[in-house]
C-alpha positions in Angstrom: -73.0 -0.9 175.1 -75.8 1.8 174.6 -79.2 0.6 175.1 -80.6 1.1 171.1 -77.6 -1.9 169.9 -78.4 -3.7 173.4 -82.3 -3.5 172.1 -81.3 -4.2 168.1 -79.4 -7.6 170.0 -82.5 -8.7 171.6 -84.7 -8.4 168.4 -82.3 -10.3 166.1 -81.9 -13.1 168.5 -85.8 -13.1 169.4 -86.6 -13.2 165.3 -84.1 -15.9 165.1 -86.0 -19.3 165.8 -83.7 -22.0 167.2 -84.8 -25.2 168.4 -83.9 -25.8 171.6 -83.3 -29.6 172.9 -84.9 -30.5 175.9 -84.0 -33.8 177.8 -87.3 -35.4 179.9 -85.9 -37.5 182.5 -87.6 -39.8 184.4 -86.0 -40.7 188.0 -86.1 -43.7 190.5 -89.3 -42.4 191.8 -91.3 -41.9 188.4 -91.1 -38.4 188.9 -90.6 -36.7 185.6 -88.9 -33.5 184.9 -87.4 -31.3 181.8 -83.7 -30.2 182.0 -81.1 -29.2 179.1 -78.6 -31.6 180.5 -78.6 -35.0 179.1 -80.7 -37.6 181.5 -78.5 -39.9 183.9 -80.8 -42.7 183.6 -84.2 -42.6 181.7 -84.6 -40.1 179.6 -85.8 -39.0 176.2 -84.8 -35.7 173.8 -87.6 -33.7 172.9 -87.1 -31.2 169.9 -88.8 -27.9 170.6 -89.3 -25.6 167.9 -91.7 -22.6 168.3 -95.0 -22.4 166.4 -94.7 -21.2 163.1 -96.9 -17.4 163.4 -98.7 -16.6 160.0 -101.7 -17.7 158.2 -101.1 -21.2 156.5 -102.3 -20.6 152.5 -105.6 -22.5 151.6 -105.6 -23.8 148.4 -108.9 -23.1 145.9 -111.1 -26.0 146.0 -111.4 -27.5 142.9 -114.3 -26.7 140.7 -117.5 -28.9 140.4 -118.8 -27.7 137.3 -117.5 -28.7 133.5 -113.6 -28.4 132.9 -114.4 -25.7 130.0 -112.9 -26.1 126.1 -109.2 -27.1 127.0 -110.1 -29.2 130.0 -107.7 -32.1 130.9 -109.8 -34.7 129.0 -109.5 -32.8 126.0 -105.8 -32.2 126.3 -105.5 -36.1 127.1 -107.6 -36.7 123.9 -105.3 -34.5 121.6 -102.2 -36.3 123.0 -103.6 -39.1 122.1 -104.8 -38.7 118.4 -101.3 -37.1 117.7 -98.8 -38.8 119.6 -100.0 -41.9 121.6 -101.7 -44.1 119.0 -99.1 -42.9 116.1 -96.3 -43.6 118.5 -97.0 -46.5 119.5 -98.1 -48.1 116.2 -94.6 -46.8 115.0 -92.7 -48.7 117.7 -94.8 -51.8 117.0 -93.6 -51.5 113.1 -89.8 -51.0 114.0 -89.9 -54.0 116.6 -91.5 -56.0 113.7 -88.7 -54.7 111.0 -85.5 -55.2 113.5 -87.2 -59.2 114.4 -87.1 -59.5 110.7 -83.9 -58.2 110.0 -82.4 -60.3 113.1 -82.2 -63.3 110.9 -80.3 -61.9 108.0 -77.6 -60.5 110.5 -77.1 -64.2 111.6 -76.5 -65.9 108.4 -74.7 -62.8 107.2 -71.9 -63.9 110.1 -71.2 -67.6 109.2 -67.9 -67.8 109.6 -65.8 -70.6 109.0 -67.1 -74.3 110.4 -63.5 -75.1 112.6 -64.0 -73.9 116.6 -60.4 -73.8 116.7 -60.3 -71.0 113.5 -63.7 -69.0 114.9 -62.9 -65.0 115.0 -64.3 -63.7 117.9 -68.1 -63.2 117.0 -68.5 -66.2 114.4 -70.8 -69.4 116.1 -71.4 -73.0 114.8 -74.7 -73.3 113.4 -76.3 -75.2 115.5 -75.1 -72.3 118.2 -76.8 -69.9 115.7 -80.1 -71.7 115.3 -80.2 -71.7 119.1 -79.5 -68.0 119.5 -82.0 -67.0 116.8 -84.8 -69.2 118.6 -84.0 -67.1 122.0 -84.0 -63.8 119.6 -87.5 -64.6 118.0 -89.3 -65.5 121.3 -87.9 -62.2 123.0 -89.6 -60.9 119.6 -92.3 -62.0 120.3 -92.8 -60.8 123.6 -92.2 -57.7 123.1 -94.8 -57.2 120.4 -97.2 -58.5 122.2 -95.8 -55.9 124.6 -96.4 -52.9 122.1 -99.5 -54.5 120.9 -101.3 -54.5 124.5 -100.2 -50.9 124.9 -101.7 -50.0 121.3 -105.1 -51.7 122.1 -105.1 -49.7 125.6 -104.5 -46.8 124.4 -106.6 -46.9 121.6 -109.7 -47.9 124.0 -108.8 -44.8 125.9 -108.9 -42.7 122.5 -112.6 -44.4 121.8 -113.6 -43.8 125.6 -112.8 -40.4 125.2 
């Protein structure tokens, strides 16, 4: 091999960064010592990778003065006025109309009265009654849901 390819061998493999394992044993004795081979009896593998060369990028410290025309407050307070509050009042509506409309569904669905002539999907009433009472209160829950998330984002609107 000439010595230029022997000396292009030795750069490639000193650019390459491997991590080597190294096993430190500890014998009868205490003594401690570094070896490649695995330990016989105490012994721990140590990962060794070398140090990273370069300068590590520093990051521009954030300024302490006013956050200018189209700062984050405003951008928060646009989002707000034109999606938030509008949003979430609209999702408030709709869970009101679909509760109202629940009920209709229900009756709309009576069936015959005979258990053993019930298509799939048909209930007693007193089965309905019950199911519309579970219905209402899980309603009501969740518009007092969307209601707590209108009034907190309408305070963050005012605050802003």
């Amino acid at each position: 091999m000439n010595p230029i390819r022997y000396a292009a061998c030795l750069l490639v493999l000193g650019l390459v960064a491997p991590a080597w394992a190294v096993n430190k044993c500890t014998d009868a004795n205490g003594k401690v010592s570094f070896q490649d081979a695995p330990c016989v009896g105490e012994g721990e593998k140590i990962d060794v990778r070398p140090a990273i060369q370069g300068a590590t990028p520093i990051r521009p410290a954030p300024s302490a003065g006013k956050e200018g025309a189209f700062g984050a407050s405003w951008q928060r307070k646009q989002y707000l006025q034109t999606q938030g509050v509008p949003q979430a009042r609209a999702a408030l509506v709709r869970n009101q109309q679909e509760c109202t409309a629940q009920p209709a569904e229900a009756t709309a669905q009576a069936g015959p009265l005979r258990r053993g002539t019930l298509p799939s999907g048909n209930q007693f009433p007193q089965d309905r009654a019950a199911v519309a009472a579970k219905d209402k209160a899980a309603c009501d829950v969740r518009s007092e849901e969307l209601r707590e998330q209108l009034r907190q984002l309408e305070e963050e609107l005012n605050a802003l």
